[in-house]
N, C-alpha and C positions, 0 to 999 in steps of 0.2 A: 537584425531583430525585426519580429514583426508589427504589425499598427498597435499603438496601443489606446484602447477606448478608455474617454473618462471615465474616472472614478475618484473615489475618496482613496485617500492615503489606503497602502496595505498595512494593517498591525498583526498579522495573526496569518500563519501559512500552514496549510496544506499538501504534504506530497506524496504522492506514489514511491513504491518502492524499486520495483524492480523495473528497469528501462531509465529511471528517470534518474537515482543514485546510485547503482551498481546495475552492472550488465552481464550476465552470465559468471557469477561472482567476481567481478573484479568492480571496482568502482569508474564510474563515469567521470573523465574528466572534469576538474575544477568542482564536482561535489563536497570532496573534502573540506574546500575554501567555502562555500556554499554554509556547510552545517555549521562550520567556524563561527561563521559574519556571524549568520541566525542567532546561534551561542552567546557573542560577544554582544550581539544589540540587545538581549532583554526581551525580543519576539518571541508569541506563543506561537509554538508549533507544534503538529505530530506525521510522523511520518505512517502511511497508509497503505496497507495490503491485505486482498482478498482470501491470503495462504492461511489457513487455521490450523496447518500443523504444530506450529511454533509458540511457546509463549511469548510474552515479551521478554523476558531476560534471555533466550535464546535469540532472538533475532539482534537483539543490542549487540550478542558473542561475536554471532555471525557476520555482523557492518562491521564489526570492529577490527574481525580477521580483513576484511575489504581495506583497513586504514579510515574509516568515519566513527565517530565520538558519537552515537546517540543514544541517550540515556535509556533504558528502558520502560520511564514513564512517561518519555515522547513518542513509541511506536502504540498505533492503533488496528486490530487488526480483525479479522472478518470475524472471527472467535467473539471476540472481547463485544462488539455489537450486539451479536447473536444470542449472548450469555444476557448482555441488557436489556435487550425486547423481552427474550422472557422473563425477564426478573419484572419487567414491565407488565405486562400480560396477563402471568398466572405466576405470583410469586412465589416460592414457595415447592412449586410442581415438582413435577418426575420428567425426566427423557431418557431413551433409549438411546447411545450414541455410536455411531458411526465415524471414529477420527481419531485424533493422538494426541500428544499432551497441552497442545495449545488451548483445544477444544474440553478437554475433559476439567480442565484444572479452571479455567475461565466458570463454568457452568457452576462449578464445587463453590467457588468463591463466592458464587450470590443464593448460595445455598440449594440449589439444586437436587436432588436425590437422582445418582443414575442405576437404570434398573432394565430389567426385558420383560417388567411384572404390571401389565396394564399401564404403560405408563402414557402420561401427558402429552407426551410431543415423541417422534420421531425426529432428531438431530442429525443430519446428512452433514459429515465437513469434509476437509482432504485429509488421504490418508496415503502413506508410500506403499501398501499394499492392503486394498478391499478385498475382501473375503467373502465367498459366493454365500458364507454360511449367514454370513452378518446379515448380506445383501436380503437372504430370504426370510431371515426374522424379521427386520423391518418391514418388507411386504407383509406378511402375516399380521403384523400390529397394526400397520396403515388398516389392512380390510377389517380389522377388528375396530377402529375407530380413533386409534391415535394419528394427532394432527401432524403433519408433516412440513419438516421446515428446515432447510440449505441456507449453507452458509454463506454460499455463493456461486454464480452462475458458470462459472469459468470452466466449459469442455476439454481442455487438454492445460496439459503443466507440459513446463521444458523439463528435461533432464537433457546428460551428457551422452545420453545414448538415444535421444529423439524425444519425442509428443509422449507424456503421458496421459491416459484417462481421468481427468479429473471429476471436482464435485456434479460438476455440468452435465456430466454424461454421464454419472453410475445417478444423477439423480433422474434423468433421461428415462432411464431404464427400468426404475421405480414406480415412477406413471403409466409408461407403458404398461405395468404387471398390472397396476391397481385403479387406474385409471382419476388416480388422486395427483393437483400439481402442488408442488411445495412453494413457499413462503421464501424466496431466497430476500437476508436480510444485507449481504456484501453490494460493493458496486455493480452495476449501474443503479439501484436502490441509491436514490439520494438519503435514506435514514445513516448511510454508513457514513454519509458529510456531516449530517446534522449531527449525529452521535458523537463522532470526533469535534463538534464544535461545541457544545454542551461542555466532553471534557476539561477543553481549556478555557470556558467561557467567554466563546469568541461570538464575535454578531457576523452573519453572512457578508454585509455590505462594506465590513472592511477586512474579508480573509480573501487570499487566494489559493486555488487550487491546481496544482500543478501534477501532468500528467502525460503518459507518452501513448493513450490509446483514447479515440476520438468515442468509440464506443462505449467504454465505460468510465474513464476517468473525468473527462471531457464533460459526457451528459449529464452525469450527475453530478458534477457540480453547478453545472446550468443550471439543473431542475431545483438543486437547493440554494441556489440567488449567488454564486460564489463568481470572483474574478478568477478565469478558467486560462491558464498557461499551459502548451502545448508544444515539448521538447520533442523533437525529433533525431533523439536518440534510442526507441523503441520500438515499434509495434508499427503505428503510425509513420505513416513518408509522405513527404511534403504534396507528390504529385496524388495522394488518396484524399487529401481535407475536403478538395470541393465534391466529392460524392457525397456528402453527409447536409442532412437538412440543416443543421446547424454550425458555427464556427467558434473556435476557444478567441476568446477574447485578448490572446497572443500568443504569438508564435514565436518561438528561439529557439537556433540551432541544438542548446543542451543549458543544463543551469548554471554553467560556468555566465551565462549572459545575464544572469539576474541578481547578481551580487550585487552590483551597482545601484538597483532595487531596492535593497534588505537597509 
């Protein structure tokens, strides 16, 4: 385990999803036990993903088929933010969307109108097949004046068959056309920390945030005040940490080390 810097007690946890509780669908060693403790102590937590395909009762299926218990109103996810900034924003609005049912049904919920008719926002999320036709209405809106806003950065997805093009890069391709850049509201955006902290009504200075990628999980919890845990069962490998201007404020081989923690 790595150094651990002072701090106040943790009441309130943070995690990533994918690398950090399950790894290419299968679950990460001693996660199970992990979500258990969480469970049994009475800690608010939510678990964290940039993926806006998914609602939440979908991704709860999903962990579940893995063997983890997470209810569905502890998963937070790039959607469900995206859907609050703009309920934030412009309440009420219109957006044009680009995604599936994590994203469309998120946006419905805070009343949203989705529409191709003038509308408010252009919503970029992931999708398991973009459509060049989609791709080109939304350019057409953006140059006609609607504002443009992603759900999150992330250039490629895994699949079982390699790298997919994710939001990252069809939203890439957007700018290039119209020369407008979007609003991404997912990680590295620290609002995706604050957001989730909001939900459970946690305070920065006693959550942690635990993650397997030094670029996004990492810094934004930095930038939003959080004690930043760095498993090295994902993205991130041990000999990469010191290229980064920054350091997570601990290091464990995987969360089976932090139970003892909780």
């Amino acid at each position: 385990m790595g150094r651990v810097t002072q701090r106040k007690r943790i009441d309130s946890w943070l995690s990533d999803m994918d690398g950090v509780l399950v790894h290419e669908g299968r679950p990460v060693p001693g996660a199970d036990e992990f979500i258990k403790r969480l469970s049994e102590s009475g800690r608010k937590f939510r678990v964290l993903t940039n993926n806006s395909i998914y609602t939440q009762r979908d991704l709860s299926v999903r962990l579940a088929g893995a063997g983890l218990d997470v209810p569905a109103e502890s998963i937070w996810t790039s959607a469900l933010a995206t859907a609050q900034f703009l309920d934030d924003q412009r309440a009420g609005g219109s957006a044009y969307v680009i995604g599936e049912a994590g994203l469309t049904t998120a946006l419905h919920e805070v009343g949203y109108i989705l529409t191709d008719l003038d509308p408010d926002y252009v919503v970029l999320g992931e999708t398991r097949t973009y459509s060049f036709t989609q791709i080109t209405r939304a350019i057409r809106l953006i140059e006609g004046g609607a504002r443009f806003i992603a759900t999150n950065p992330d250039p490629i997805g895994p699949s079982t068959e390699g790298s997919l093009p994710a939001c990252g890069a069809v939203a890439a391709l957007i700018t290039r056309a119209t020369g407008v850049e979007p609003y991404f509201v997912g990680k590295p955006n620290p609002r995706m920390m604050r957001s989730a902290l909001n939900e459970i009504e946690a305070h920065s200075e006693t959550t942690a945030m635990i993650g397997d990628r030094m670029d996004t999980d990492i810094v934004s919890g930095m930038e939003a005040g959080l004690f930043t845990i760095l498993v090295l069962t994902g993205v991130t490998q041990r000999h990469e940490i010191d290229r980064f201007p920054y350091r997570p404020s601990l290091i464990v081989d995987s969360v089976a080390d932090l139970i003892e923690l909780i």
